[in-house]
MARVEXRO-634484 format. One record per residue: x, z, y of N, C-alpha, C in turn; residue in one letter. Coordinates in steps of 0.02 Angstrom, whole numbers, padded with zeros to 5 digits, always signed. Example, Ala and Ser with C-alpha at 12.3 -4.5 7.8 and 13.67 -1.06 7.14 Angstrom:
MARVEXRO-634484
+00660+00390-00284+00615+00390-00225+00660+00390-00165A +00642+00354-00112+00684+00357-00053+00645+00394+00002S 
***
This chain:
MARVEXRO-634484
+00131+01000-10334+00063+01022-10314+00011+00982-10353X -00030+01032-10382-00100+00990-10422-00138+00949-10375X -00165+00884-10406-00207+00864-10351-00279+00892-10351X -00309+00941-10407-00345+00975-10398-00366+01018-10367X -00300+01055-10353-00300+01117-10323-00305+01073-10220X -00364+01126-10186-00389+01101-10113-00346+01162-10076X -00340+01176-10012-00333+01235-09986-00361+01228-09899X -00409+01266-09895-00456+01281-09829-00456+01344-09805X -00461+01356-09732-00500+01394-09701-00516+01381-09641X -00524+01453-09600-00539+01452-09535-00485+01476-09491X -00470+01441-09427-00426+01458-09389-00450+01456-09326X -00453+01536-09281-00476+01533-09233-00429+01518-09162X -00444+01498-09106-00394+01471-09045-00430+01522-09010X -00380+01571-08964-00404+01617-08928-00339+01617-08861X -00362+01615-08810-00307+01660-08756-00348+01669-08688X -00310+01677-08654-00339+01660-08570-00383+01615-08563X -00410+01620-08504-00448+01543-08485-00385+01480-08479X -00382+01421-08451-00345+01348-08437-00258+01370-08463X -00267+01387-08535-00209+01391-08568-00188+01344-08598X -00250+01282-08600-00239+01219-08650-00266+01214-08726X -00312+01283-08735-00356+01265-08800-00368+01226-08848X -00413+01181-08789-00457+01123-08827-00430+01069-08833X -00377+01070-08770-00315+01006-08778-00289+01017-08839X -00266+01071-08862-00230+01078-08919-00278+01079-08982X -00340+01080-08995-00398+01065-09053-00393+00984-09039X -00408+00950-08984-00403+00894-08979-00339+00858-09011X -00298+00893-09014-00245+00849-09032-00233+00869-09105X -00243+00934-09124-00265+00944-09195-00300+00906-09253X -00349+00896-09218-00415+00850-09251-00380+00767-09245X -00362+00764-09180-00349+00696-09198-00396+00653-09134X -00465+00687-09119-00510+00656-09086-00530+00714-09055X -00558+00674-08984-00570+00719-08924-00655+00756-08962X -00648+00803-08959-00714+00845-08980-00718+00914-08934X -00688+00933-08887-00691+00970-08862-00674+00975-08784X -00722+00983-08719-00698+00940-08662-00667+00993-08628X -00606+00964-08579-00564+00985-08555-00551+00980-08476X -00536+01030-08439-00510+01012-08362-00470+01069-08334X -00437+01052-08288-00400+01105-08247-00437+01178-08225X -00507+01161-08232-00557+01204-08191-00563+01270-08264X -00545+01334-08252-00548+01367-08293-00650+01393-08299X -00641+01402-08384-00703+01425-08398-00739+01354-08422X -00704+01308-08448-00753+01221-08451-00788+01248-08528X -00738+01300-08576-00780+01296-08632-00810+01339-08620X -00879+01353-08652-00939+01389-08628-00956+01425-08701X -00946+01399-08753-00960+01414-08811-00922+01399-08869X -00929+01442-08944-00866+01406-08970-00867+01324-08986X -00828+01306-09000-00827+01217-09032-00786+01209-09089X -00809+01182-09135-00794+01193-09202-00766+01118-09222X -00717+01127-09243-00662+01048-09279-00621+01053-09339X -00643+01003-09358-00621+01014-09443-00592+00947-09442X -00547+00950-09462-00473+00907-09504-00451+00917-09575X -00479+00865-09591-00436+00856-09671-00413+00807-09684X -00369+00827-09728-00286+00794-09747-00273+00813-09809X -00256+00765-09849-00233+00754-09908-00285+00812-09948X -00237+00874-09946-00251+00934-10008-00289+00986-09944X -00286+00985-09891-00311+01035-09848-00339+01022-09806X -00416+01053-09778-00465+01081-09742-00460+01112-09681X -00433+01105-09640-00424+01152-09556-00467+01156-09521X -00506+01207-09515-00585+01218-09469-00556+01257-09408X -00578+01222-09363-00509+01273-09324-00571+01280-09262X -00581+01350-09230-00626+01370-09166-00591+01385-09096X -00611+01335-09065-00607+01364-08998-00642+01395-08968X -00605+01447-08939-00643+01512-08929-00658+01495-08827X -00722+01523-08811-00705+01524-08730-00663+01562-08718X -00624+01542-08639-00561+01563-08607-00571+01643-08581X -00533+01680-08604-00534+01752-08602-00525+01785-08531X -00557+01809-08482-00533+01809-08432-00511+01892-08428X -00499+01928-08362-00466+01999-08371-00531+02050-08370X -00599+02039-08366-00650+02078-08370-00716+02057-08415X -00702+02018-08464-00702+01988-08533-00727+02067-08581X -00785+02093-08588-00786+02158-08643-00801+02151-08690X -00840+02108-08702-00864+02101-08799-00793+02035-08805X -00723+02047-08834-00680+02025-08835-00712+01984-08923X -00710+02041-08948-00714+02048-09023-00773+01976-09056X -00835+02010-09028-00888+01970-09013-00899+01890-09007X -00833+01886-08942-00837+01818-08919-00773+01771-08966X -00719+01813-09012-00666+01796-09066-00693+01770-09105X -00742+01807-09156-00764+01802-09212-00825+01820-09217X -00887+01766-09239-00938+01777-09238-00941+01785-09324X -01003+01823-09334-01018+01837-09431-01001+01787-09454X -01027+01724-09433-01019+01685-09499-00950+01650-09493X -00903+01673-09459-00836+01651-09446-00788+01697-09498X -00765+01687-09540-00706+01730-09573-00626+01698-09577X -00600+01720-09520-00521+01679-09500-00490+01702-09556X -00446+01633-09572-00386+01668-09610-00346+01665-09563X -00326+01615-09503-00251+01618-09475-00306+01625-09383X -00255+01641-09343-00246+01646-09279-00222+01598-09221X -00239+01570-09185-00196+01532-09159-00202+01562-09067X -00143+01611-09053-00150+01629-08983-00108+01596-08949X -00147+01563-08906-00097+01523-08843-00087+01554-08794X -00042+01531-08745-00007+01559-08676+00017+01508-08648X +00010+01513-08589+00018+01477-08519+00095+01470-08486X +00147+01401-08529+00230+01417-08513+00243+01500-08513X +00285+01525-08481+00328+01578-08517+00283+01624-08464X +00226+01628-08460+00188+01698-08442+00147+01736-08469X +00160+01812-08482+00134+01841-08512+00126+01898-08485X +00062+01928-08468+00030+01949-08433+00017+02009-08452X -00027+02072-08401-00062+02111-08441-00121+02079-08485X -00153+02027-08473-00210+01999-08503-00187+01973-08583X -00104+01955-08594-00099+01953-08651-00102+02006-08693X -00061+02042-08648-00052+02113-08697-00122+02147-08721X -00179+02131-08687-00253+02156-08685-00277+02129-08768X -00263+02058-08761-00285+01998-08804-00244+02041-08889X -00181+02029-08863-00136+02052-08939-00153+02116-08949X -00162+02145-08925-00195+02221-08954-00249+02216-08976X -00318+02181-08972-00369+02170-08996-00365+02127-09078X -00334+02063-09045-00333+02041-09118-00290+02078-09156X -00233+02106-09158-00204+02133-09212-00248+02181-09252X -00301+02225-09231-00343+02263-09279-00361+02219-09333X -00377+02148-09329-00426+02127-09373-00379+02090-09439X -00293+02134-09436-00243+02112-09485-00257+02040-09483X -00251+01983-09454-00251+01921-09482-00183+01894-09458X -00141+01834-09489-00094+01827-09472-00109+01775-09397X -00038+01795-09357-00063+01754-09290-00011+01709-09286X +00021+01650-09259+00054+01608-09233+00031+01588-09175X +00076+01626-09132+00089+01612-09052+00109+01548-09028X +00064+01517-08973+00095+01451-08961+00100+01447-08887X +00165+01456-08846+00200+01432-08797+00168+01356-08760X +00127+01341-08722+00097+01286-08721+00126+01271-08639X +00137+01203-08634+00132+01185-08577+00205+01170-08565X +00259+01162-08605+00332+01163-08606+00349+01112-08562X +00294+01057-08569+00330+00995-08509+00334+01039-08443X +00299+01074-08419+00287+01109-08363+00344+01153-08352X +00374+01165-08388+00448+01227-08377+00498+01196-08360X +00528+01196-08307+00564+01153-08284+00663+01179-08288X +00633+01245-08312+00722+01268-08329+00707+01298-08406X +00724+01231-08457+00716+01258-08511+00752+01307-08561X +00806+01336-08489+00848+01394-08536+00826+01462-08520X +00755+01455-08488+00706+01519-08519+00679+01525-08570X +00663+01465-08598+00648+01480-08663+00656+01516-08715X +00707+01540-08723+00744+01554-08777+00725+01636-08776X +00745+01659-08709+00755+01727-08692+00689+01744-08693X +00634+01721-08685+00570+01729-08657+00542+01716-08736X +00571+01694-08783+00538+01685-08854+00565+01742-08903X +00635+01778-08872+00640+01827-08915+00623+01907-08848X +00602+01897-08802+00567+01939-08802+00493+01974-08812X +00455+01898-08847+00378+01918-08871+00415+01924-08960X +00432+01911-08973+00465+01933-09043+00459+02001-09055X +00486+02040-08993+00487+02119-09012+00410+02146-09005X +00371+02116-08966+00285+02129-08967+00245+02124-09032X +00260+02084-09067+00226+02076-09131+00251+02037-09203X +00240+02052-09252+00278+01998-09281+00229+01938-09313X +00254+01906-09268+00217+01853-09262+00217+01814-09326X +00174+01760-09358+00198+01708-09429+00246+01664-09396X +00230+01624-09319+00261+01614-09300+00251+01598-09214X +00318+01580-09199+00304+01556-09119+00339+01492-09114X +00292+01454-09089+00308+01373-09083+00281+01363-08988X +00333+01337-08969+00318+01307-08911+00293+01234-08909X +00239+01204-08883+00213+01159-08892+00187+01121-08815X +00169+01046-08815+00151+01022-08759+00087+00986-08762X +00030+01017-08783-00043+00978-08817-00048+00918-08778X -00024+00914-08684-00025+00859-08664+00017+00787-08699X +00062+00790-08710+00098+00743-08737+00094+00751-08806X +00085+00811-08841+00084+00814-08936+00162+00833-08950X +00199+00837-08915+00250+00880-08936+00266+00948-08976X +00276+00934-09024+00258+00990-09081+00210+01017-09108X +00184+00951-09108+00084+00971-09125+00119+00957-09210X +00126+00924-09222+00152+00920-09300+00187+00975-09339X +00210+01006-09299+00244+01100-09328+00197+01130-09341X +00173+01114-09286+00110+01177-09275+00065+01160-09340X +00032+01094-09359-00001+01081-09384+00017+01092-09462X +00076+01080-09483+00125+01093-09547+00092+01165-09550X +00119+01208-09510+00131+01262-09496+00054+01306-09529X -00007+01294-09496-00065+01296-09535-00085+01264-09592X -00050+01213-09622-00092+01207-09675-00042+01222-09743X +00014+01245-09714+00061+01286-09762+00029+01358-09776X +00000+01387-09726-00034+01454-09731-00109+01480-09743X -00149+01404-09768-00231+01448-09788-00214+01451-09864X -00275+01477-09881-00284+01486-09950-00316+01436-09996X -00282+01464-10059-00321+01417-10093-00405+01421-10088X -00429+01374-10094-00511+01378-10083-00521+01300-10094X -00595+01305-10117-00660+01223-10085-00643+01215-10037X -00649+01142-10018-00692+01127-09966-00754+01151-09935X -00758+01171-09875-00824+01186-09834-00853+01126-09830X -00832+01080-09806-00854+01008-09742-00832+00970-09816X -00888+00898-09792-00862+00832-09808-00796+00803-09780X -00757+00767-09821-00695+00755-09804-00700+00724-09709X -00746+00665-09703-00736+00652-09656-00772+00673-09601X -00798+00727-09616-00823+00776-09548-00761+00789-09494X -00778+00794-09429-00750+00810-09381-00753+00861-09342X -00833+00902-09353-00870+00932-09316-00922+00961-09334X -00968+01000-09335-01021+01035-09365-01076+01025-09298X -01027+00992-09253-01092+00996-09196-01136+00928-09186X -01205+00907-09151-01217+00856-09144-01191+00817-09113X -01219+00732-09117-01184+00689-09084-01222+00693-09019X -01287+00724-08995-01321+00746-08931-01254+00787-08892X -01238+00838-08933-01194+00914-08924-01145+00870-08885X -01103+00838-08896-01040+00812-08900-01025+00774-08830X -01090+00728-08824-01107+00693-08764-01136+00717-08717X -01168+00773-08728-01180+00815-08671-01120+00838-08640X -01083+00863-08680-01013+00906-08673-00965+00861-08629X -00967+00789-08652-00926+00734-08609-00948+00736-08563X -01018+00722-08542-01057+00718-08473-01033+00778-08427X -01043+00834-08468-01030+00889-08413-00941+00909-08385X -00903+00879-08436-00836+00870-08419-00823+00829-08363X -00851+00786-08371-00849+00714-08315-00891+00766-08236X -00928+00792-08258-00967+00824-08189-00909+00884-08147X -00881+00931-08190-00854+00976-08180-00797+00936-08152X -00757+00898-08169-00693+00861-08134-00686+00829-08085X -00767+00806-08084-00763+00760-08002-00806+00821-07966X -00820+00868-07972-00859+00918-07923-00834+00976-07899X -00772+00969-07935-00710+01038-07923-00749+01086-07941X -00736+01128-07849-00771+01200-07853-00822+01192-07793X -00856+01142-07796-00921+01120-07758-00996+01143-07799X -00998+01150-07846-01037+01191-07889-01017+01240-07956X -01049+01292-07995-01035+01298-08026-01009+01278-08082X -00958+01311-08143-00961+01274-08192-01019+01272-08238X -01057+01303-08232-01101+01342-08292-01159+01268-08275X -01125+01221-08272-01178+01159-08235-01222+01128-08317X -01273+01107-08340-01313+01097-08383-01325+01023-08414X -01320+01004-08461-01349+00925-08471-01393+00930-08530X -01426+00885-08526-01474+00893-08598-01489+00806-08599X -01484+00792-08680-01522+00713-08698-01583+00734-08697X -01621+00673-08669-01690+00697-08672-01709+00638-08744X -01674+00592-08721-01699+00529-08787-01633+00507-08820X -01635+00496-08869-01563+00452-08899-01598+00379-08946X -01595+00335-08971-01613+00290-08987-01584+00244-08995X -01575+00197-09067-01539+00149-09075-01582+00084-09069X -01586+00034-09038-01616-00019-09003-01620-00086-09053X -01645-00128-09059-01624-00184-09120-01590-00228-09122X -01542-00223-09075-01465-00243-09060-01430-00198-09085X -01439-00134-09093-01399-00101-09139-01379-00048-09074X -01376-00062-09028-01352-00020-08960-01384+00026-08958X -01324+00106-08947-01356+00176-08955-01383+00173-08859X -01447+00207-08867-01467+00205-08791-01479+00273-08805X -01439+00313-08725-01457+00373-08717-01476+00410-08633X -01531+00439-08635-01541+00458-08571-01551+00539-08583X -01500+00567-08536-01464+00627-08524-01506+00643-08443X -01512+00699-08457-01525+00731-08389-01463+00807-08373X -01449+00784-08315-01414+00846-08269-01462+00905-08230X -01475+00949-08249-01523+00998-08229-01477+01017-08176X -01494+01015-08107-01456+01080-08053-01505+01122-08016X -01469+01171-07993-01524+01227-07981-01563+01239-07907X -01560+01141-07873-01588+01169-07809-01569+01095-07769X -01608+01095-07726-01589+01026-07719-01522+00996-07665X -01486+01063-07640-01419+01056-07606-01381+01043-07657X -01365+01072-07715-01331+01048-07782-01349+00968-07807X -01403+00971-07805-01443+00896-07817-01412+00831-07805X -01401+00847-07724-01377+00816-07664-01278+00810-07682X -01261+00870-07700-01182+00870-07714-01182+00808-07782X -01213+00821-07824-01207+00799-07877-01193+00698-07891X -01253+00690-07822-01268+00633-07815-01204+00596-07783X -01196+00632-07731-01123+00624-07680-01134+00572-07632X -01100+00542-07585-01111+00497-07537-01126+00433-07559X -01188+00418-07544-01224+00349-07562-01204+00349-07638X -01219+00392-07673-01215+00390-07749-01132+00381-07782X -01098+00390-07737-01048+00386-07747-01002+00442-07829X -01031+00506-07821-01024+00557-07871-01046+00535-07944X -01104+00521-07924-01140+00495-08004-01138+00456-08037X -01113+00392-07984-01090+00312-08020-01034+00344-08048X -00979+00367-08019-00932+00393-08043-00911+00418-08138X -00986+00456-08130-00978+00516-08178-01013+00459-08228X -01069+00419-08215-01076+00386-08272-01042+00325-08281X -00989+00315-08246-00933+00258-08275-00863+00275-08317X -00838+00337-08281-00812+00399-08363-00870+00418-08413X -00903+00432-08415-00934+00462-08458-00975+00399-08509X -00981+00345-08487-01002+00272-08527-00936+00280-08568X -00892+00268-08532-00818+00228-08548-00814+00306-08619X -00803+00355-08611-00785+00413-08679-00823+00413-08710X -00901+00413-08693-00953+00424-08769-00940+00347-08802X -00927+00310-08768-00926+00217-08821-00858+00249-08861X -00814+00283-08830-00742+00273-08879-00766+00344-08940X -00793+00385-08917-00813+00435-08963-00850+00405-09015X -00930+00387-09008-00985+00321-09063-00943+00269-09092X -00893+00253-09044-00882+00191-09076-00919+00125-09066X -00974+00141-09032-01025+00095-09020-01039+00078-08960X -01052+00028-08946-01093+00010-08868-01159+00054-08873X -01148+00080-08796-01203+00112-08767-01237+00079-08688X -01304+00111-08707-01340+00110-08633-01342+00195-08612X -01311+00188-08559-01300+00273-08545-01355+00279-08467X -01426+00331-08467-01457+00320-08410-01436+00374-08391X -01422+00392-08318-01408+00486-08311-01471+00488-08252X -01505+00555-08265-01537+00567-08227-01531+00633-08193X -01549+00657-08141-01530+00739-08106-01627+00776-08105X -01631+00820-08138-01680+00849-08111-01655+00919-08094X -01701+00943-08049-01692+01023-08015-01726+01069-08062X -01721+01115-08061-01729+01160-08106-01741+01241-08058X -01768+01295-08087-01743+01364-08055-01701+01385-08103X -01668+01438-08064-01617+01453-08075-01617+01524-08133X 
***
């Protein structure tokens, strides 16, 4: 292989909602850039992660979680300025649904090659379904490939990962080598904040819950100071948010200190504030 010759593209992540997505971009990339929880629907929008390695470029999108009354399918796959070369459809251990079959019929119009990924394998507890359950999506499509994988642990995140960068094209570079992300470092920490909110709040409020930096600022100690506000839509939410004798919010800003310092890299002053909002 020339060391001239680069090879990039785009690879989109599409399935159900809490199939393990962003766990699996997260473990792609290398670094948490995309937040995650049990609570289906946490991604809201796509999130964009780029990995490069040696001779190759992997821009890879996570797509929001597809649910069964989901209509602009197409829309929410691939936006214009997105042009996939590879696919990456996940599934939830060995279930496959009408909602898959919905999903694989859609993407197959757009001819791109797909590799199916089996996610969640620690979770299968009689692993001599596997087998039977991998050559019966075989006859559904022909897949580039099907890899069963465990994004929690990284179990066959390295196939997988071989696996894409054996298959883009030759091309430039898009991104600077050591880009991670196309999104801000505001974007990112909001995204942590609201992960941290959604996990300790269950299904006590919505997910569609809001954060915004209002200030970011580096101090002459060098310390990134950031004050974030939580918009909720009323002041019974307000009240959830806060939790017993502040119990919710200390919470959320002692995870959420502890991931944006390991994300920066840097010591932070993290202020959180709640304002109400209409709805």
């Amino acid at each position: 292989m020339k060391k001239d010759i680069t090879y990039c593209g785009y690879i989109g992540i599409v399935g159900r909602t809490n199939v393990g997505k962003s766990s699996i971009l997260n473990q792609l990339i290398g670094r948490k850039i995309s937040i995650t929880s049990h609570k289906s629907g946490t991604t809201q929008k796509n999130i964009v992660g780029i990995h490069t390695i040696k001779q190759h470029q992997c821009i890879y999108i996570d797509t929001p979680g597809i649910e069964i009354d989901r209509k602009n399918l197409e829309k929410n796959l691939f936006q214009n300025k997105y042009c996939m070369q590879l696919i990456i459809f996940v599934i939830n251990k060995t279930k496959w649904l009408q909602l898959e079959d919905i999903i694989l019929q859609k993407i197959k119009k757009f001819f791109i090659p797909i590799i199916l990924i089996i996610n969640k394998i620690d979770h299968i507890k009689n692993k001599t379904q596997l087998l039977p359950f991998i050559n019966l999506i075989h006859k559904k499509h022909q897949f580039l490939s099907i890899i069963p994988i465990s994004a929690k642990t990284g179990k066959n995140i390295n196939i997988l990962s071989n696996t894409i960068s054996n298959n883009l094209p030759k091309s430039k570079y898009i991104f600077l080598q050591n880009n991670i992300t196309i999104h801000s470092k505001e974007f990112i920490i909001c995204e942590i904040i609201r992960e941290k909110l959604i996990r300790l709040l269950n299904q006590e409020i919505p997910y569609l819950i809001k954060v915004q930096i209002e200030r970011y600022w580096i101090n002459s100690c060098g310390i990134h100071c950031i004050y974030a506000i939580i918009l909720s839509q009323n002041i019974r939410q307000k009240k959830i948010i806060i939790g017993k004798n502040g119990n919710k919010i200390k919470k959320c800003y002692l995870l959420a200190k502890h991931d944006i310092q390991k994300y920066l890299n840097k010591k932070i002053i993290l202020t959180l504030n709640i304002k109400t909002v209409k709805a």
